[in-house]
Backbone as CSV, one residue per row, in Angstrom:
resi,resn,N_x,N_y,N_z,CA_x,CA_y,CA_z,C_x,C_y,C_z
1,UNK,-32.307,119.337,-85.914,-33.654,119.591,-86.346,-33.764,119.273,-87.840
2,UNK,-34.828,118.905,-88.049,-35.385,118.366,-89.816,-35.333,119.458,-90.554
3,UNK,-34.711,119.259,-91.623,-35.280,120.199,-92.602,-37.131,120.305,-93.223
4,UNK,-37.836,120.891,-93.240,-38.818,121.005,-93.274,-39.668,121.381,-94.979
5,UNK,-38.381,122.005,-95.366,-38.384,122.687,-96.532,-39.407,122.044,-98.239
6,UNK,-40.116,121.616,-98.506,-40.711,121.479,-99.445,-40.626,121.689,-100.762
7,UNK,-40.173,121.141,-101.922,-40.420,121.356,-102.985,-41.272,121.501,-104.069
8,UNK,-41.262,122.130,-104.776,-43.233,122.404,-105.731,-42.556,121.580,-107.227
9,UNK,-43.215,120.929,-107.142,-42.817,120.193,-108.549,-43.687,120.578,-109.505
10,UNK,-43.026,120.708,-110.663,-44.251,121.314,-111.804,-44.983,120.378,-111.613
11,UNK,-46.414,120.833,-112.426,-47.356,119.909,-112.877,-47.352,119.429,-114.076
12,UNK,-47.191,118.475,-114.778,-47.296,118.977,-116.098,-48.544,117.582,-116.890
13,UNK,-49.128,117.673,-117.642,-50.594,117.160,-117.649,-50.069,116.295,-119.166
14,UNK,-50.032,115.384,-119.261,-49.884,114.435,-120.893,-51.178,114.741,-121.628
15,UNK,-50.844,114.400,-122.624,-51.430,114.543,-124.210,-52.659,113.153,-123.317
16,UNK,-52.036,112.078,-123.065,-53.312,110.682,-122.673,-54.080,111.501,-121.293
17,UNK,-53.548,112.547,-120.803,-54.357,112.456,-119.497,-55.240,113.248,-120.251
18,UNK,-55.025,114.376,-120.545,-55.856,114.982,-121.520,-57.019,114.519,-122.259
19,UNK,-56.639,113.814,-123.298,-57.747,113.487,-123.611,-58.779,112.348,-122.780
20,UNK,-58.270,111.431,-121.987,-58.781,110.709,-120.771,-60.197,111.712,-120.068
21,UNK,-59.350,112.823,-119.454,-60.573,114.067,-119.017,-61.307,114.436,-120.571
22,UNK,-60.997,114.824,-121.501,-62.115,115.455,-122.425,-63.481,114.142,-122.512
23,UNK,-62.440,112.758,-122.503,-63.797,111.796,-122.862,-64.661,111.368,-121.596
24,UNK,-64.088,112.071,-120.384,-64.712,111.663,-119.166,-65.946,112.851,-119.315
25,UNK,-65.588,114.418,-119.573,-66.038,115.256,-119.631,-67.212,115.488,-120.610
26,UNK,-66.926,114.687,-121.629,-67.834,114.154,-122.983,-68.603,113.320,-122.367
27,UNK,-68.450,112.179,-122.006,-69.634,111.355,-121.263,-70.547,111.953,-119.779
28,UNK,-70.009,112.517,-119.358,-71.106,113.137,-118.148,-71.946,114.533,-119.123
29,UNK,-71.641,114.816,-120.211,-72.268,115.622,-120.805,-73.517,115.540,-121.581
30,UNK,-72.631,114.234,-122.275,-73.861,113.552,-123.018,-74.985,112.835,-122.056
31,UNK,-74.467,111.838,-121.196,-75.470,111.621,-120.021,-76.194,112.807,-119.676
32,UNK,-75.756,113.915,-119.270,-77.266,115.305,-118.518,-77.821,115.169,-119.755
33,UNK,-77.554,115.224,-120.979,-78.305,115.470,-121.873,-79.372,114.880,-122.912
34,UNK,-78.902,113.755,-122.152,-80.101,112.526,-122.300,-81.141,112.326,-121.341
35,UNK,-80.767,112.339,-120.076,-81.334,112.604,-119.331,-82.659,113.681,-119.705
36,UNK,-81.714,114.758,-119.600,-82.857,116.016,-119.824,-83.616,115.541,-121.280
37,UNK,-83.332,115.280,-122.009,-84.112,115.520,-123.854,-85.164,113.918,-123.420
38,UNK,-85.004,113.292,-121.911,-85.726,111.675,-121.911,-87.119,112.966,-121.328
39,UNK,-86.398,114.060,-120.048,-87.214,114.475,-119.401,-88.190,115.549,-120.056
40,UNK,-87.527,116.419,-121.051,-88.514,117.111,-122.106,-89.485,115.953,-122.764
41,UNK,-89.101,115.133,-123.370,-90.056,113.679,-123.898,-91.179,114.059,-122.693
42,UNK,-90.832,113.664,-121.986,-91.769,113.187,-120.984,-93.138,114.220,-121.158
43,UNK,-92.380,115.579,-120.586,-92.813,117.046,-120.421,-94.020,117.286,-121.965
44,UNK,-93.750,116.610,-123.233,-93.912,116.959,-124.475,-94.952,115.902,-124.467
45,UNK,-94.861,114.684,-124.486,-95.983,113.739,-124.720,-96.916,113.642,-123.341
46,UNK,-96.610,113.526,-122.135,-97.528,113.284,-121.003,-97.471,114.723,-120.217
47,UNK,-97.225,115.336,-120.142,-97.012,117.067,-119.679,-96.623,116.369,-118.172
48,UNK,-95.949,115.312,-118.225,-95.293,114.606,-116.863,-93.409,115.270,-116.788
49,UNK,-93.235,116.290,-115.627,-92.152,116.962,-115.494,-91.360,115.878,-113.978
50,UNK,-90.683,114.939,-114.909,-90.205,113.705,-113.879,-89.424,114.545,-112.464
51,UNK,-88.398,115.928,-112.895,-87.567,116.377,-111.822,-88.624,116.826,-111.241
52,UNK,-89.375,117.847,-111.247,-90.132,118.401,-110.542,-91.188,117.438,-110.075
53,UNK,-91.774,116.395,-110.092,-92.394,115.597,-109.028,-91.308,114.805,-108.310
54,UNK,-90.108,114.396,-108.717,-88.890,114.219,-107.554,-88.146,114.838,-106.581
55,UNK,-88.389,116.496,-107.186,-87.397,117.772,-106.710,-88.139,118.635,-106.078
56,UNK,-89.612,118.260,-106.534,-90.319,119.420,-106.453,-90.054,121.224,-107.320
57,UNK,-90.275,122.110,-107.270,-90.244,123.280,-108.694,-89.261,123.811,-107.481
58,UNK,-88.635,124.171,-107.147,-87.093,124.351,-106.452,-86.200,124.640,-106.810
59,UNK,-84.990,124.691,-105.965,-83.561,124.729,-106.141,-82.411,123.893,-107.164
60,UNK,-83.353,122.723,-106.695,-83.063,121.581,-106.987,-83.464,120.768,-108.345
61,UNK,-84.247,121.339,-108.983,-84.922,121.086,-109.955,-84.158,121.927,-111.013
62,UNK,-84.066,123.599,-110.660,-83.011,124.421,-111.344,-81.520,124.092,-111.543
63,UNK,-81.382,123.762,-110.331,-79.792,122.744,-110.667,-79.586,121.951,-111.643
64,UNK,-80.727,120.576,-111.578,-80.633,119.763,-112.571,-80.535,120.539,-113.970
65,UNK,-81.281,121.358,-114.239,-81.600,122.037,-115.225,-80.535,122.584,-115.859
66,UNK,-79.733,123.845,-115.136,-78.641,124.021,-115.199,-77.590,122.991,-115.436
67,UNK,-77.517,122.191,-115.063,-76.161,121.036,-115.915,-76.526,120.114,-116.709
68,UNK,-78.305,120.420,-117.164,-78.757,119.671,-118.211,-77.922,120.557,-119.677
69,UNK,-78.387,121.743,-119.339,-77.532,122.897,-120.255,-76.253,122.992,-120.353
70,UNK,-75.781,122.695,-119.328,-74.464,122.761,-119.420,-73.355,121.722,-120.288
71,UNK,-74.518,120.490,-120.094,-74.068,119.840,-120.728,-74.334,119.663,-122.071
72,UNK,-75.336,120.343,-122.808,-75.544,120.723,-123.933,-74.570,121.566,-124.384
73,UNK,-74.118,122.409,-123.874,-72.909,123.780,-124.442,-71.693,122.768,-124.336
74,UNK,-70.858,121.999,-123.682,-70.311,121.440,-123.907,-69.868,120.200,-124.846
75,UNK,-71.161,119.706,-125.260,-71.020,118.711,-126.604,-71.156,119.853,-127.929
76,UNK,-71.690,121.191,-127.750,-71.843,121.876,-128.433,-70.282,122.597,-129.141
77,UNK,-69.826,122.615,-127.894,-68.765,123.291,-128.165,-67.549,122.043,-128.608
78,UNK,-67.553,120.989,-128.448,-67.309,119.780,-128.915,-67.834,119.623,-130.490
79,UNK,-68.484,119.618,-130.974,-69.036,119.463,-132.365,-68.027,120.643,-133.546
80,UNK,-68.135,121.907,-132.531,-67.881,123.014,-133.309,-66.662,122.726,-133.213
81,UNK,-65.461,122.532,-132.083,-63.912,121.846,-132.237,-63.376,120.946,-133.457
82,UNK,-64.608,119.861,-133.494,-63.870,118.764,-133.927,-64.348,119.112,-135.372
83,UNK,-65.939,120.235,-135.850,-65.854,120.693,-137.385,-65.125,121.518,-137.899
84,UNK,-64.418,122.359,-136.946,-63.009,123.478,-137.297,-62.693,123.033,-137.507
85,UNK,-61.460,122.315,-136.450,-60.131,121.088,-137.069,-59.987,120.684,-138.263
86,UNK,-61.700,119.428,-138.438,-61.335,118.790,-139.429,-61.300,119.744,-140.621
87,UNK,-61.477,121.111,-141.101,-61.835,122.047,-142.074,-60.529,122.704,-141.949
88,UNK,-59.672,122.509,-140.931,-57.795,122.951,-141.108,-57.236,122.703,-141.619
């Protein structure tokens, strides 16, 4: 009969994969957040709310919303990283 037995190999994550994800994580951030600041424009000059005539005032509309923000706190918290550091 086979041995069956399995080994767990660490994980261990590089310095390149690393930053690879922060700049992947940086660009889908900045994208919601263009997105959203195109869709406030919109909201501000034509009182035209682009998600909500696509989404309708919904679930779905709150979602967007939610990772429009989200992706704001994340370049946010990006700005404040990289003005610590450089002040180390």
């Amino acid at each position: 009969m086979e041995n069956l037995t399995t080994t767990k190999k660490d994980t261990v994550i590089t310095a390149e994969e690393k930053k690879g994800f922060i700049r992947t994580l940086n660009l889908i951030a900045f994208t919601a957040l263009l997105i959203g600041g195109l869709n406030y424009l919109l909201m501000g000059l034509f009182k035209f709310n682009f998600f909500g005539v696509i989404f309708g005032n919904g679930i779905i509309s709150q979602i967007f919303y939610i990772l429009f923000g989200l992706g704001g706190a994340v370049l946010l918290a990006h700005i404040i990283i990289k003005t610590t550091n450089k002040n180390a």
